[in-house]
N, C-alpha and C positions, 0 to 999 in steps of 0.2 A: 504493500500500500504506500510504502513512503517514494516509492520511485512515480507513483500513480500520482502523488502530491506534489512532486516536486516539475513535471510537466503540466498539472493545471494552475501551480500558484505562478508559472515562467508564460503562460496563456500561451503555450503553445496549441497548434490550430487541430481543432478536433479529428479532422484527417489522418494527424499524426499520430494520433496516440493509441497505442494500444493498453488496449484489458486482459487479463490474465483470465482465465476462465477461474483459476483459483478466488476472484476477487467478485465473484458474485454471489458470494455464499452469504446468507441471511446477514452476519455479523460483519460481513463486509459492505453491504445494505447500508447498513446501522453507519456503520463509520463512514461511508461515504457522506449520508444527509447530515451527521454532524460537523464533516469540515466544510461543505459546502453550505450551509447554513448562513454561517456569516460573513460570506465574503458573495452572494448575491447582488447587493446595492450594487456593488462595481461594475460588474458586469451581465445582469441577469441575461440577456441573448446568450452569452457564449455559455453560459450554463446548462438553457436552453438544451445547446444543441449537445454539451456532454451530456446531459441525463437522457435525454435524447437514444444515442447511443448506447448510452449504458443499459437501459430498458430493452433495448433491442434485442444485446448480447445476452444478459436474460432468457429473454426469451427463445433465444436460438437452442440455447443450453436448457430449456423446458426446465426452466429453475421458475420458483415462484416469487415474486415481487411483493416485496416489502408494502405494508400500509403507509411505514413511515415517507419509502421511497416515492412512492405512487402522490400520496400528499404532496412531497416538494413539488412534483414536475407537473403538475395543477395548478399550483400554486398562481394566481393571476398576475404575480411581479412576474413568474417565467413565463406562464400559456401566453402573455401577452407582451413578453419584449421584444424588442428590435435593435437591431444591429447599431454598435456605438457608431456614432458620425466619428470620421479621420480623426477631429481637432479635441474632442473628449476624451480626457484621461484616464486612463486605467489604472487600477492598483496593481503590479508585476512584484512578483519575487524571484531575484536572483539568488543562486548556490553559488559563494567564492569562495570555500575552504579548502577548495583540493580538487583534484579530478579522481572520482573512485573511493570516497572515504564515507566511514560511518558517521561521521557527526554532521547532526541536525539542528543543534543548538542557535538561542537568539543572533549569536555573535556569526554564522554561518551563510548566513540570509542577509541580504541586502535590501529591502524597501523602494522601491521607486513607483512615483506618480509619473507617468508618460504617457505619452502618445506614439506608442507602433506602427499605425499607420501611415502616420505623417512622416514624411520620408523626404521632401523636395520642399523648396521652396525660400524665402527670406529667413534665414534664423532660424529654421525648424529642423536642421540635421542634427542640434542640440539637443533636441524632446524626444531622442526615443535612444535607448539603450544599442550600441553596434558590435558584432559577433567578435571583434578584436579585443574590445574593452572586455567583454565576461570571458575570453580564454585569457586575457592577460593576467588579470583577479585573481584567477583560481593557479598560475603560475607561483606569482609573488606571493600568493598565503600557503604556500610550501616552503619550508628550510630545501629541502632538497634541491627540488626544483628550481627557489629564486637563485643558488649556491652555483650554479649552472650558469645562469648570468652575470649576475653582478659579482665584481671581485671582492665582494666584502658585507660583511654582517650590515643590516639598516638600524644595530641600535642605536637610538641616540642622534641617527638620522635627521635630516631637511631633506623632504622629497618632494619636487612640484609638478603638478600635472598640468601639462599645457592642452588646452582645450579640451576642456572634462567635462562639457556638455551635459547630460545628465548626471553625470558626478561618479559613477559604479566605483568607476578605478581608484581612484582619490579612497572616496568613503570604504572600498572591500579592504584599504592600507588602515587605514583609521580604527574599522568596527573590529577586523581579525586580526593582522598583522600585531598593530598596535597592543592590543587587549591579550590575543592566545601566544603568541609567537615572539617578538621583543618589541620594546614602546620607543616610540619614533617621539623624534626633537619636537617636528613640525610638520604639518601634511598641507602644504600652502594647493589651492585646485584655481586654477585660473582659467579663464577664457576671454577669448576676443567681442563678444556677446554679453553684454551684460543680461541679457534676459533671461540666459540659464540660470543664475539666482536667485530667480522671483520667487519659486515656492523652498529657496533651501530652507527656510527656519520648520515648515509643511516635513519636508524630507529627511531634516536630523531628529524632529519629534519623534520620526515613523518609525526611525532605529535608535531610538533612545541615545542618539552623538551630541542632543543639545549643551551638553553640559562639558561635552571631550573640548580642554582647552585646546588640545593641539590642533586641531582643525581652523584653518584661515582661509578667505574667502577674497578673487581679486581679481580686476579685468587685467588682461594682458594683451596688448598689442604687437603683435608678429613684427619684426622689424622695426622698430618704432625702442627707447632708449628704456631700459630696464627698472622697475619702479618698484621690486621689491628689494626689500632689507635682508643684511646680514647672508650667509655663506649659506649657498646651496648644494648637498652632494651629490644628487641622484635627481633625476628628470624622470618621471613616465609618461606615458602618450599612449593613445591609441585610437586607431582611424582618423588621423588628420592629415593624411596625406593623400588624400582622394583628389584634389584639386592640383595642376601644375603649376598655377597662378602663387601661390602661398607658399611654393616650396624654397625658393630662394628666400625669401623673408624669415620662414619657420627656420632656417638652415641658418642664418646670423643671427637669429634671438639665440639659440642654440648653443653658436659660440661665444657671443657673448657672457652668456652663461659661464661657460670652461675657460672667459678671460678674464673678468671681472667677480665672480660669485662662488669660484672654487671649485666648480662644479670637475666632479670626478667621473660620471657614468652619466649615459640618457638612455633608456630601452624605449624602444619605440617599437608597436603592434602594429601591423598594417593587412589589410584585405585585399589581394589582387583581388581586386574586381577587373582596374582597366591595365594591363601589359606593358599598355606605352608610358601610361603617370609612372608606375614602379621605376621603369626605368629610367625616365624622370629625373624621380629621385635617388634614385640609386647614383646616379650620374650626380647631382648635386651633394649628392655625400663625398664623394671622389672626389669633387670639386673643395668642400670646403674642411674634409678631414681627410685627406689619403692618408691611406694603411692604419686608419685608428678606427675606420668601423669596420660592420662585418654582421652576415647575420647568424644568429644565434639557434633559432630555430625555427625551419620549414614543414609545419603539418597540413600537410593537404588530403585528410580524409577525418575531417573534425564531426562528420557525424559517424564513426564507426569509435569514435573515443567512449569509454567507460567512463562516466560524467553522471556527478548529481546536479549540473545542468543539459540542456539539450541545446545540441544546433544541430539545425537540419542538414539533410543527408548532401544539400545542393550548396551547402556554404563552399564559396571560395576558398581556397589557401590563405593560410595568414603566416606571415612571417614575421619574425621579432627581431628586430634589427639592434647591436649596440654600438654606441662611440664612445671611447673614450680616450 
């Protein structure tokens, strides 16, 4: 059941998800309408269409349905919802504690208010979670794993995320890193956007970080002269490199960094989506660090990964590039 949990709290698309024949047994009935109970408001359509299914598979398996079950999916917040409009947010939960681990705990989960849908547009690549950000998460809240990267323990750390959009990366260093693993200086998440901060004070309630001093909040302009304080060691990134227009810019904020602020390491996650941006930037890495980057790691089959997250079977490649 928790692998069953962990694809409908990530709202992954009902298409995708399978039911275990094991999981339609009365007592799993039971526990299904109790975790879906209260998390309806958010999305009652995509509920909808899991009970939907779930009734089905039921029924295929000439198993008997619950009163409880059959009550929810009547229920007139479902019999009568409708599909969220693009620009309505949803309540998502991410898994960044590892790929393939038992713990389900608070500090595990990440909370976000987004928009999945919205995908294009003015300022909206910020509003929904991208496939680079949640594999990079679940990287760095590994010892093993981040030890593969980075040359050096993040305790005690300054680590800034440049364009952190919905924030995943930033907040999964903050909620696990921080708390399970060793506690960081500072977790500065910056963007060029100030409008991805509109609902952060909404967003650290959600995961209980209102109170985490280390967490700082800050526009940052790609090329343009550097306006945070004090020594930075560690950059992360993820999916901002989609565009070739920002790459030279992103590429001197960068160094600047590693001229001015200390900075010792940047991993940056990226999603071939388009062949010719990669090499792009791969080019402008050459350009403005020969022989100090390089990439780290190339997974190009992220939906066959053993994950208490899910990405679909069709995700691009992602590569994790570092300079230092």
């Amino acid at each position: 059941m928790n692998k069953l949990r962990i694809l409908i709290e990530q709202r992954v698309p009902i298409k995708n998800i399978h039911i275990p024949n094991e999981l339609t047994s009365y007592a799993s009935q039971l526990e299904l309408v109790d975790f879906v109970k209260p998390q309806i408001e958010n999305n009652p359509f995509y509920f909808r269409k899991l009970l939907s299914k779930y009734i089905n598979e039921i029924e295929e398996l000439n198993e008997e349905t619950s009163d409880e079950l059959y009550e929810l999916y009547v229920d007139e917040k479902i019999l009568n919802a409708k599909e969220l409009p693009p620009d309505v947010p949803d309540m998502i939960k991410y898994h960044i504690s590892g790929f393939n681990t038992d713990s389900f705990g608070d500090d595990d989960v990440v909370v976000m208010k987004e928009m999945p849908k919205l995908i294009s547009g003015n300022n909206t690549t910020g509003l929904r979670t991208w496939e680079a950000a949640l594999y990079l998460s679940n990287i760095l809240n590994v010892h093993e794993a981040c030890s593969k990267i980075l040359p050096f323990d993040l305790t005690d750390k300054t680590v800034v995320e440049l364009g952190c959009g919905t924030g995943l990366l930033g907040l999964s260093l903050a909620k696990h890193h921080h708390k399970r693993l060793s506690p960081l200086k500072r977790v500065i998440m910056t963007d060029g956007s100030g409008t991805v901060f509109d609902n952060i004070n909404e967003t650290l309630r959600s995961n209980s970080l209102q109170d985490l001093k280390v967490l700082q909040f800050q526009q940052l302009i790609w090329g343009e002269p550097l306006t945070i304080e004090g020594s930075v060691e560690v950059i992360v990134a993820a999916d901002i490199t989609y565009d070739s227009r920002i790459l030279e810019p992103l590429c001197r904020t960068i160094d600047d960094f590693f001229n001015l602020k200390s900075l010792q390491c940047a991993v940056i996650a990226a999603t071939v989506r388009n062949i010719d941006t990669i090499n792009l930037w791969e080019k402008e890495l050459e350009k403005w660090f020969p022989k100090r980057w390089g990439i780290a790691i190339r997974e190009g089959s992220l939906g066959k990964i053993e994950a208490n997250c899910y990405f679909d079977a069709n995700t691009p490649e992602i590569r994790v590039y570092t300079i230092k």
